[in-house]
C-alpha positions in Angstrom: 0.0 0.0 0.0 1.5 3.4 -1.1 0.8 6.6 1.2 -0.1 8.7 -1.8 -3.1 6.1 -2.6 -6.0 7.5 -1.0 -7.6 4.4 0.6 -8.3 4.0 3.9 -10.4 2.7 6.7 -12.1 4.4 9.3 -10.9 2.4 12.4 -13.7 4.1 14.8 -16.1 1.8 12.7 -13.7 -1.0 12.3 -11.1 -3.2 13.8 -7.4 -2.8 12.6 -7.5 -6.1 11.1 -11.0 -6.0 8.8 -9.9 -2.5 7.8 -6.6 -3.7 6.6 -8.2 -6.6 4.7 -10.8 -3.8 3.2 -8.2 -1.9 2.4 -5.8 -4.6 0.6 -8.8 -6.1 -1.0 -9.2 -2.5 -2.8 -5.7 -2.0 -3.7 -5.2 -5.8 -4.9 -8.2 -4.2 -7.5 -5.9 -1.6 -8.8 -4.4 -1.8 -12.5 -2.0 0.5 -14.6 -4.2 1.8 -17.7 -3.6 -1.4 -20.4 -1.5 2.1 -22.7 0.8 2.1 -20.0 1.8 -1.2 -19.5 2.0 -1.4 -23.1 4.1 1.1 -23.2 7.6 1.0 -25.4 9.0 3.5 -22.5 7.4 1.4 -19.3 11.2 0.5 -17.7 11.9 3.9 -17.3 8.9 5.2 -16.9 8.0 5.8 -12.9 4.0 5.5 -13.3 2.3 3.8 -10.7 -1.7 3.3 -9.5 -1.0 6.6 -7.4 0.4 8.5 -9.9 -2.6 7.8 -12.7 -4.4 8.8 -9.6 -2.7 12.2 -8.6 -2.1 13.5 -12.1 -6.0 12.0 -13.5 -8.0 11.3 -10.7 -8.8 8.0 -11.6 -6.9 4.7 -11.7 -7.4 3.7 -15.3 -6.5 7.1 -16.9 -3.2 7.8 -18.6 -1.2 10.4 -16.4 0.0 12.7 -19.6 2.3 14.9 -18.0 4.2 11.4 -16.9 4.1 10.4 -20.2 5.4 14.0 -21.6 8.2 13.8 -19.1 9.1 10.8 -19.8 9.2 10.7 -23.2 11.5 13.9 -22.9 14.1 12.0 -20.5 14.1 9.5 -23.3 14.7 11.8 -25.7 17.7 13.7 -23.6 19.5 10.5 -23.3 19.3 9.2 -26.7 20.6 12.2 -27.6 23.4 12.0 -25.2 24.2 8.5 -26.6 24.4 10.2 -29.5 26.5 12.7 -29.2 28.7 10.3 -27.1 28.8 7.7 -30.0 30.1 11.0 -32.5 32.7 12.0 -29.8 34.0 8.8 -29.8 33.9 7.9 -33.9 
């Protein structure tokens, strides 16, 4: 359970231990949107279920600003290998 996902129990209704399992039983739910796991950029890409969540406000949808940003680090070092590769040719 990350701290940034907002689910919770209310433990003045609840003991510890079923709002735990009510709480696991809704993050076990959770799933990237299918684009991002799909996603050519996905091993350097640090989306998570919290992130779609901040950026979107739902757990399904895309975070585009993750993807911008990430597609622009991607960019930055393929240029660097680049530039690398003609420094050393």
């Amino acid at each position: 359970m990350c701290g940034m996902t907002p689910v919770c129990a209310d433990l003045t209704k609840t003991t510890f231990a079923e709002g735990w399992q009510a709480v696991r039983r809704h993050t076990l739910a959770i799933r990237l949107p299918a684009v991002c796991t799909d996603c050519a950029l996905r091993r350097m890409c640090p989306v998570c279920a919290a992130a779609c969540y901040a950026e979107t406000g739902d757990y399904g949808k895309k975070p585009e600003y993750l993807c911008r940003m990430t597609a622009a680090a991607a960019e930055e070092m393929r240029r660097l290998h680049l530039s690398q590769e003609n420094t050393n040719a």
